[in-house]
N, C-alpha and C positions, 0 to 999 in steps of 0.2 A: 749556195750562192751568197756572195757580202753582199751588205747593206746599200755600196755603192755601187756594185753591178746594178741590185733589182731596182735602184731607185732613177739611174741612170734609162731602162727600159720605160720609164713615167715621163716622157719627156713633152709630152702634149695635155688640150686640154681635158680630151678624152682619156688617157691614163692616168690623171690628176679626177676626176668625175666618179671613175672605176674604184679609185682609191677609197676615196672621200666616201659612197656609197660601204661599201665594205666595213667602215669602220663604222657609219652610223646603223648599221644593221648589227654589227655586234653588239649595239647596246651598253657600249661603254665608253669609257671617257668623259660621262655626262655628256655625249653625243644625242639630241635629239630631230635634227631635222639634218638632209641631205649636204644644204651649204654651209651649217655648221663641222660636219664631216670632213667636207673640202678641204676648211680654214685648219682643221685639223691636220689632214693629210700634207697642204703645204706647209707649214711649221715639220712635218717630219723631214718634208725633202729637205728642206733650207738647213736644216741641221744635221741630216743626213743618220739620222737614226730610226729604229725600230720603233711603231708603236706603242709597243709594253716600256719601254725606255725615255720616251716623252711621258710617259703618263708619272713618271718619277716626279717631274718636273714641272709638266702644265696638266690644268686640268679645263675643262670646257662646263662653263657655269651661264647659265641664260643665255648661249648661243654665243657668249664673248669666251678670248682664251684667257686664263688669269695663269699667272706663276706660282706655287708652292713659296708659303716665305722659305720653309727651308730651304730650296734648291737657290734664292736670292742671296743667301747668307752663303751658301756653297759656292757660288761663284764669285761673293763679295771677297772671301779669300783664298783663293785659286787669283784673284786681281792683286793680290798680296796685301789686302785688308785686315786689320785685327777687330775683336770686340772682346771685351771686359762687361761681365753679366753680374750686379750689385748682389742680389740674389734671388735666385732660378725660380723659390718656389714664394715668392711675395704673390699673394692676391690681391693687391690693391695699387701697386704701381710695380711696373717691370722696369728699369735703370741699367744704360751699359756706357759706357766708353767704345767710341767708334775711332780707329785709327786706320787714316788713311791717306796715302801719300803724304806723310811725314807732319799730317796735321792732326789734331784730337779733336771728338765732338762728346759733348756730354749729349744723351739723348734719351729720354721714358715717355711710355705711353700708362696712364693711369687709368683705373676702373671708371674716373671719373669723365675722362675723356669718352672712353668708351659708352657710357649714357648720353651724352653731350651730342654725340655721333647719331646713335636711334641704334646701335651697336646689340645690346645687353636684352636679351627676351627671355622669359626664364621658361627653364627646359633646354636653353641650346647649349650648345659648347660654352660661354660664357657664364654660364655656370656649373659645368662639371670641370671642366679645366682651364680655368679664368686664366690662371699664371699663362699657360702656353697663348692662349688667344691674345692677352696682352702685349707676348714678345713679338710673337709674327706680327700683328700691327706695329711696335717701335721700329720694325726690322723694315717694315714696307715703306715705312713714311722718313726715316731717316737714309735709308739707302737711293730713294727717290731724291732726295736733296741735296745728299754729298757723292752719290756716285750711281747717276742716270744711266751709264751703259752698260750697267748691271737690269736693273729693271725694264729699260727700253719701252715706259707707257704700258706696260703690262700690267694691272691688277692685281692683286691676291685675292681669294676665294671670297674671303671675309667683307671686302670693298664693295662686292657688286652689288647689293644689295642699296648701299648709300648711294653709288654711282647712279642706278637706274631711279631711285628714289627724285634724286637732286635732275635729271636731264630729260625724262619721264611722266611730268607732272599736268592733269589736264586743264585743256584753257578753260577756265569758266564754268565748272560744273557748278549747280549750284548744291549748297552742303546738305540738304536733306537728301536729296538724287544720288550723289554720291554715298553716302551711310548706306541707302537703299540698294544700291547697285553690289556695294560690298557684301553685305549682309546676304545679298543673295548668290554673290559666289563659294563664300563662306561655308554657307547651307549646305549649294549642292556638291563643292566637293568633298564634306563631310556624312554626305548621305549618298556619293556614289553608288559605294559596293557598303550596305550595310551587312553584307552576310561575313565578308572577308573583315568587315571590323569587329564582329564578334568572335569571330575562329583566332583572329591574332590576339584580342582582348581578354579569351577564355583561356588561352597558352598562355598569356602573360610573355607574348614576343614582343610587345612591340620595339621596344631599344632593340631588340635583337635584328630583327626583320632592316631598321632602319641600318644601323651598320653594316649587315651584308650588302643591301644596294649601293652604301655607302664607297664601302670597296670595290665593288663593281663600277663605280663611275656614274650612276644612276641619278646619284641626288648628292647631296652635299651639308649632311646635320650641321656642319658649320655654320651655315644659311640658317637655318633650321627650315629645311625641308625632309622632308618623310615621305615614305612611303605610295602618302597618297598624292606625292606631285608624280607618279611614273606614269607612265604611258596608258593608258587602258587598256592596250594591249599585252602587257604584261600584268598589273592588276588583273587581268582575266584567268590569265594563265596560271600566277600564283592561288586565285582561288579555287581554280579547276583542280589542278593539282598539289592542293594544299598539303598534304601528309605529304611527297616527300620533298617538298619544300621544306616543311618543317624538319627534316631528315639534314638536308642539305645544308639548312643554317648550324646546327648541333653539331655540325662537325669541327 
């Protein structure tokens, strides 16, 4: 059956519901709640593609959809856009020439900027592959500006973190309550599962572990999220059945 048959049988809200359930029970896509699912689900119809085929392109990060920079730049030229890349592997400022509809844009995003942002935490992608995280940022914020129906308000993965920071923020806490408050989610999501932190920390998985969720759609080490932002019900799982999980990732 095509894509546009089965998707054409989803024509209500109830087969949109069915959907959207479906995908957040597979546990991917960084799908975590039911209506994040949905929001999934319509973005397939509306484009009229497979799942595993969206997930090339968008990925679901704090319940928002964000765009892959790549997939931005893939349709910046498919729009018949050019870019010119200063060079690929600088770690301290990434530089391109942007050409589009018959105009040029000088455009970089720098290390410096990326601190400036609250961006850079060490241990995340911004320090194993600085260069790359630099250009998907030039890529997001200059494509935002010279050619919006490319991005259409969609996010990159990297952003939501600043986004929820900057629109998120609470009234009036006062700052010791606040330290206190943090300090104690901190804690306990650190001492969740202390047994499954010693099994991963005695294998010396843990980059391991966080990549496979990573690919799964689970979490997102670009954030720098790990392991222990999943579910608890799969943290459970993974400790119950730790050996061949560990099986599983080795492959």
């Amino acid at each position: 059956m095509s894509q546009i048959l089965a998707y054409d049988k989803i024509n209500d809200a109830a087969g949109l519901e069915m959907f959207g359930n479906a995908i957040c029970r597979s546990g991917m896509f960084g799908c975590e709640s039911k209506e994040a699912g949905i929001v999934f689900a319509l973005q397939c119809v509306a484009e009229n593609k497979p799942p595993l085929e969206m997930a090339k392109n968008y990925h679901l990060v704090k319940g928002k959809l964000t765009k892959r920079a790549d997939a931005m730049l893939a349709d910046f030229r498919r729009a018949g856009g050019k870019v010119v890349w200063a060079d690929l592997k600088n770690e301290s400022v990434q530089a391109a020439v942007f050409e589009f509809e018959g105009l040029k844009f000088n455009a970089s995003f720098s290390m410096d900027d990326a601190k400036r942002a609250g961006l850079v935490r060490s241990g995340s992608a911004w320090d194993k592959t600085p260069a790359a995280m630099l250009r998907a940022r030039c890529v997001s914020e200059t494509l935002r500006a010279i050619a919006p129906e490319i991005v259409q308000g969609v996010y990159v993965p990297e952003e939501i973190d600043v986004v929820t920071t900057n629109t998120l923020k609470p009234a009036h806490k006062p700052a010791a309550e606040a330290v206190a408050v943090e300090a104690e989610v901190v804690e306990s999501k650190a001492l969740q599962r202390p047994h499954l932190e010693s099994l991963i920390k005695d294998n010396d998985l843990e980059y391991a572990v966080n990549v496979y969720w990573t690919k799964k759609g689970n979490i997102d080490l670009d954030l720098d999220q790990t392991w222990r932002d999943l579910e608890d019900g799969l943290q459970q799982r993974m400790e119950m059945h730790f050996d061949s999980f560990r099986k599983a990732i080795a492959k």
